[in-house]
C-alpha atoms as a printed R data frame, in Angstrom:
    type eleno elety resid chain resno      x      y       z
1   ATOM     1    CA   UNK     A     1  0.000  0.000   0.000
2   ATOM     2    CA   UNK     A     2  2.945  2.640   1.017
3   ATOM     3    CA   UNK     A     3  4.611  1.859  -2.326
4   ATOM     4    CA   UNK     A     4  1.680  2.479  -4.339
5   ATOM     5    CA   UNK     A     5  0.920  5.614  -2.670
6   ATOM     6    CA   UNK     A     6  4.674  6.871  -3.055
7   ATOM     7    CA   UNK     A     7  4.651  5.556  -6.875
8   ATOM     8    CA   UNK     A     8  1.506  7.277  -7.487
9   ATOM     9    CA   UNK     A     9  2.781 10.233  -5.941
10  ATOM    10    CA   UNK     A    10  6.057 10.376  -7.573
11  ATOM    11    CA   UNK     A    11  4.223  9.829 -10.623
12  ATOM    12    CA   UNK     A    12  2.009 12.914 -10.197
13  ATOM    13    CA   UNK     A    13  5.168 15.208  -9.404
14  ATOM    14    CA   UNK     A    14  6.568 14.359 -12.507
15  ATOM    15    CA   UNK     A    15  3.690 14.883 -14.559
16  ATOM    16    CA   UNK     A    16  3.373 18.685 -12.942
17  ATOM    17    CA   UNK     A    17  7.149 19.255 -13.121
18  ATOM    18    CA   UNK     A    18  7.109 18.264 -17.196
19  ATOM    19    CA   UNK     A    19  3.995 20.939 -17.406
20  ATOM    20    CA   UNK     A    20  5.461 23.293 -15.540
21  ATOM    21    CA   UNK     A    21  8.880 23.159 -18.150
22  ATOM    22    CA   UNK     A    22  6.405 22.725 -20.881
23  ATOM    23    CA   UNK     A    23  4.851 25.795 -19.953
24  ATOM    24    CA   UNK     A    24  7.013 27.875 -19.296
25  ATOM    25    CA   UNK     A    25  9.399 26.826 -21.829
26  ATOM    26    CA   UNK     A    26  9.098 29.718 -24.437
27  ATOM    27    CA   UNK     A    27  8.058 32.276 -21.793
28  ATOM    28    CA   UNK     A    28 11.853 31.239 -20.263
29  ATOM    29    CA   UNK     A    29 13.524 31.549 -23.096
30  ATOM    30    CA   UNK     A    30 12.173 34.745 -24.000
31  ATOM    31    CA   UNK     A    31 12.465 36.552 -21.725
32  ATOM    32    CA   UNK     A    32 15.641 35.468 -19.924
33  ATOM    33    CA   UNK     A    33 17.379 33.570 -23.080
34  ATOM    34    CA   UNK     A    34 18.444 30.109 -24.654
35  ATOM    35    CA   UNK     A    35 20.483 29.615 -21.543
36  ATOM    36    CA   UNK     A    36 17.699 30.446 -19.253
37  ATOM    37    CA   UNK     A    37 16.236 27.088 -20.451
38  ATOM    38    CA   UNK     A    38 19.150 25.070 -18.548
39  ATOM    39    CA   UNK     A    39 18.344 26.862 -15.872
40  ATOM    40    CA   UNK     A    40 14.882 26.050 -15.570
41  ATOM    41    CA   UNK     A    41 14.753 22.657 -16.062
42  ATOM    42    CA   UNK     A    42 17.245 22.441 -13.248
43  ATOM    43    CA   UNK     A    43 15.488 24.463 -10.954
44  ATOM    44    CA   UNK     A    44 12.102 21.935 -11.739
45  ATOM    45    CA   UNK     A    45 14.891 18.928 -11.103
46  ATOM    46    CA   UNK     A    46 15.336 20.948  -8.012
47  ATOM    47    CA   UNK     A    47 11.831 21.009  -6.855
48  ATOM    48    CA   UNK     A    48 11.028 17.464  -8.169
49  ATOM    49    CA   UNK     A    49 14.578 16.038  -6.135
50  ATOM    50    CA   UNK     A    50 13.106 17.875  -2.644
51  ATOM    51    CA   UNK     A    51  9.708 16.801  -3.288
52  ATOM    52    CA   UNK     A    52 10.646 13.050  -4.014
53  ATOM    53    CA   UNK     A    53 12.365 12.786  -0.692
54  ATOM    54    CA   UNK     A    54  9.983 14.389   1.168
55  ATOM    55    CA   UNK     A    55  7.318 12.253   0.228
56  ATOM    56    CA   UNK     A    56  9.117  8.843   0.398
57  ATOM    57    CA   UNK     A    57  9.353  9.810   4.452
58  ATOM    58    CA   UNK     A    58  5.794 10.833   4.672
59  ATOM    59    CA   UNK     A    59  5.318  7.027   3.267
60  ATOM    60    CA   UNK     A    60  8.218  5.225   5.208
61  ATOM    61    CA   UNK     A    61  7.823  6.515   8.285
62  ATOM    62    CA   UNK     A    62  5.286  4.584  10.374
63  ATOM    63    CA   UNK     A    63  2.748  7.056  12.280
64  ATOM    64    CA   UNK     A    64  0.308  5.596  14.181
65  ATOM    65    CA   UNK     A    65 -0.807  8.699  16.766
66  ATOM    66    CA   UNK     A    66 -2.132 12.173  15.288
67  ATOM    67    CA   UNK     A    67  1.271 13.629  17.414
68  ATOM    68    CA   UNK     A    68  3.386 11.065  15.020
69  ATOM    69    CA   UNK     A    69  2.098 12.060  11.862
70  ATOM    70    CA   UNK     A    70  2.559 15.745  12.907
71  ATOM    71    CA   UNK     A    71  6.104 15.170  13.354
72  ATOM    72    CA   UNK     A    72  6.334 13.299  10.245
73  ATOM    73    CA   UNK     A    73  4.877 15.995   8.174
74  ATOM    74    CA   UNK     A    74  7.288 18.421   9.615
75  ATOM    75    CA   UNK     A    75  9.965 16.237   9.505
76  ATOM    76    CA   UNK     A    76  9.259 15.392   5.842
77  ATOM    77    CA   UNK     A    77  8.939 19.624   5.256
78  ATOM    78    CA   UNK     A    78 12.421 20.067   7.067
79  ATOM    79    CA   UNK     A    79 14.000 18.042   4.744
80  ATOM    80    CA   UNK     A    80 12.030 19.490   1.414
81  ATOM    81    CA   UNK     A    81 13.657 22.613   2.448
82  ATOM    82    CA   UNK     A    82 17.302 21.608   3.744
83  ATOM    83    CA   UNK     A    83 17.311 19.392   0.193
84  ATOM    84    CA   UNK     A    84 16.408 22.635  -2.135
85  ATOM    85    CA   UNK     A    85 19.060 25.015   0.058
86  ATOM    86    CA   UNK     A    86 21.563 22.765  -0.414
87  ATOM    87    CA   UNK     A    87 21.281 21.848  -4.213
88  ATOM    88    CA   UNK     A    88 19.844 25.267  -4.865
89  ATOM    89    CA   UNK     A    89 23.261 26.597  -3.289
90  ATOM    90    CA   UNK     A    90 25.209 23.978  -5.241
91  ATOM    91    CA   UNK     A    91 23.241 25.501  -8.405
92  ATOM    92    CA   UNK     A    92 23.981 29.036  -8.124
93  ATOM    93    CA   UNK     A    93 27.208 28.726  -7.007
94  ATOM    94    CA   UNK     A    94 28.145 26.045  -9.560
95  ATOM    95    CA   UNK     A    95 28.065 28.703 -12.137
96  ATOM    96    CA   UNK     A    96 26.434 26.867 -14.792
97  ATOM    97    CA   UNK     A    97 22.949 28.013 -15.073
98  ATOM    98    CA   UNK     A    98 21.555 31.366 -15.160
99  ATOM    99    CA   UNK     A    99 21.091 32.529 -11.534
100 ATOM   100    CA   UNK     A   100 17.602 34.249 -11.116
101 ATOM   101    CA   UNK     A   101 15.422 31.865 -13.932
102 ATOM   102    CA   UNK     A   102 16.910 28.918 -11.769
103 ATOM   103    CA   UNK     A   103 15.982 30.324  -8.548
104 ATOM   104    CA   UNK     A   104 12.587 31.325  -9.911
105 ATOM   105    CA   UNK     A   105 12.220 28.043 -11.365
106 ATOM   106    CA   UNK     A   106 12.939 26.456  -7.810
107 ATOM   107    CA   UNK     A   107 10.369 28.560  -6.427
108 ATOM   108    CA   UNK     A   108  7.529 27.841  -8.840
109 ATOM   109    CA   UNK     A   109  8.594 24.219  -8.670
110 ATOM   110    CA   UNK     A   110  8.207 23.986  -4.950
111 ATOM   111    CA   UNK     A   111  5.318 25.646  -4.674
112 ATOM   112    CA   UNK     A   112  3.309 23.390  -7.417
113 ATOM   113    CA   UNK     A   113  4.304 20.640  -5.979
114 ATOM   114    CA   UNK     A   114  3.564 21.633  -2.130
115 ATOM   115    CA   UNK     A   115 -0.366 20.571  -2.768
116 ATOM   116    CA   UNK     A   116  0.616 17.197  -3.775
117 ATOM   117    CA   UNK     A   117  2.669 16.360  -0.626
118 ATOM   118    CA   UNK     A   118  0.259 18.056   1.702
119 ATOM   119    CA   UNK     A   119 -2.381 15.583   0.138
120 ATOM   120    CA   UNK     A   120  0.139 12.910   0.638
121 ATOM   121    CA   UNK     A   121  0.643 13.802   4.194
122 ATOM   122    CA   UNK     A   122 -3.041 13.792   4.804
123 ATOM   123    CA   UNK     A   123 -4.203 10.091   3.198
């Protein structure tokens, strides 16, 4: 049952992140430029990445008690957010992709993706 949920789940975040760089390909590159593209499909990998994690410990953790799946949830948002820090750091820093249509792209990626785990959280 907690593998179907995660698969299922994992399988939702991908669809959203491949609409997200679908739509806002050409927008990207339009306004910020051919490189701007790299940048944004990294910054979706990002999101996806923290996301993934995050909701294989909302599934793997066992939480019997209300109080236990509180802690789990935060737990599981802890490390969403430590997990896009530290690649989003690595990112910038790296100096391969264009800094603010990455960070953007992180942004826009996390929050799309925020509904889903909540959900997740909740079944």
């Amino acid at each position: 049952m907690r593998g179907s949920r995660y698969a299922r789940f994992l399988g939702l975040a991908v669809a959203i992140v491949t609409g997200l760089c679908v739509i806002g390909w050409l927008p990207t590159r339009r306004l910020a430029g051919a490189e701007a593209v790299a940048a944004m499909v990294a910054g979706c990998v990002i999101g996806l990445l923290s996301a993934a994690l995050a909701g294989w410990l909302l599934t793997a953790v066992a939480a019997d008690t209300p109080e236990a799946r509180m802690q789990r949830s935060f737990l599981a948002t802890i490390v969403r957010l430590a997990v896009v820090i530290v690649f989003g750091v690595a990112a910038v820093f790296s100096g391969e992709f264009a800094r603010a249509p990455l960070l953007f792209w992180i942004g826009a990626a996390y929050i799309a993706l925020l509904p889903l785990e909540v959900r997740l959280a909740i079944l």
